[in-house]
C-alpha positions as CSV (number, residue, x, y, z in Angstrom):
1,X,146.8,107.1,40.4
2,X,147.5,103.2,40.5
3,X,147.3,101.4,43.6
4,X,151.3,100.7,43.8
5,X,151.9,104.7,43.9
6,X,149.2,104.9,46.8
7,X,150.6,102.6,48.8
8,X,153.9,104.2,48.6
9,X,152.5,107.6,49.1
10,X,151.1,106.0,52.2
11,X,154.5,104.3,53.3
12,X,156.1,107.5,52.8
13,X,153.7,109.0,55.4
14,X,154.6,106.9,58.1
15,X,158.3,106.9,57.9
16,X,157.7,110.4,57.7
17,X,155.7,110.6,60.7
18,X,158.4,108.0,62.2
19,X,160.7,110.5,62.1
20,X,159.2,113.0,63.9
21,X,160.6,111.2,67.1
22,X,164.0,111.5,66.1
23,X,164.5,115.1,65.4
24,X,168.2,115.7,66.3
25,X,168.1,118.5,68.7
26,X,170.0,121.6,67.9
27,X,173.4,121.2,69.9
28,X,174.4,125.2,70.7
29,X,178.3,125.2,69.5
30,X,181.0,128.0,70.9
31,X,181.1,130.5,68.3
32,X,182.7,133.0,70.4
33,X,180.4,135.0,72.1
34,X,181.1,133.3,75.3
35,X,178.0,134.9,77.1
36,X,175.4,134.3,74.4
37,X,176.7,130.3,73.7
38,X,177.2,129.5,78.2
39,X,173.4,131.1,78.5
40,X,171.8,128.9,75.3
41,X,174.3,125.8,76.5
42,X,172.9,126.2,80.3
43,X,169.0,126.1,78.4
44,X,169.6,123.0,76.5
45,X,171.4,121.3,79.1
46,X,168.5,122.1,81.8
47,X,165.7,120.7,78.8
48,X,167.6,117.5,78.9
49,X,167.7,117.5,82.7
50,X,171.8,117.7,83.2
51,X,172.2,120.4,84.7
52,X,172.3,119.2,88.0
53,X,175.5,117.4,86.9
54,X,177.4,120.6,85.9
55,X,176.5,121.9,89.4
56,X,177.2,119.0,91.6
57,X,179.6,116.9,89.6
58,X,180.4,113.5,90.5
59,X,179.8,112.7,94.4
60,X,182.6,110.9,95.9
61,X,181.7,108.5,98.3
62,X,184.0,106.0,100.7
63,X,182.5,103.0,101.2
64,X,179.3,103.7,98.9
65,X,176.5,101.3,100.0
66,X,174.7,99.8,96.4
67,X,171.9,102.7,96.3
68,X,174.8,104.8,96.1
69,X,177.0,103.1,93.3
70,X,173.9,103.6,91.3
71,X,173.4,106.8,91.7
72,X,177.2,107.9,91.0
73,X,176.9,105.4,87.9
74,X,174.0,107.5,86.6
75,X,175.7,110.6,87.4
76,X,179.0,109.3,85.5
77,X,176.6,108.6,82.0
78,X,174.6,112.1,82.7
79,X,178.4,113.3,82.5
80,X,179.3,111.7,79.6
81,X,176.2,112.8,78.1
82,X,177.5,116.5,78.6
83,X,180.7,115.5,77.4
84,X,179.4,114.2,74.0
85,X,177.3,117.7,73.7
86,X,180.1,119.8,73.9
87,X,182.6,117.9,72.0
């Protein structure tokens, strides 16, 4: 084997191993069986830790003081997040 092919044999390995980071996780979609696709979505949701957001939703706050404006701008991406999941 020349040297050229071994280094792209080698290249080809890392991207490879690159990759393995960026597996695209396996989004459940409605196929209708309503109970078997809520159960797998509430499972994939809780791995990605949004969850929470289905339960609580948004909080609505008054006057919020800045600790709070963060958090309900971190709760508005998480629901986004969801959002883009099931649509």
């Amino acid at each position: 084997m020349s040297e050229r092919s071994v280094g792209f044999e080698r290249q080809c390995e890392c991207i490879s191993r690159g990759l393995e980071k960026f597996v695209q996780p396996v989004i459940p979609k409605f196929d209708g069986h309503y109970e078997f696709w809520s159960m797998t979505m509430e499972n994939f949701l809780r791995s990605k830790e949004m969850w929470q957001i289905i339960e609580d939703g948004i909080p609505l706050l008054g006057s919020p003081t800045e600790a709070q404006q963060k958090t309900v701008a971190e709760a508005m991406l998480k629901d986004l997040k969801v959002k883009n999941y099931l649509f």
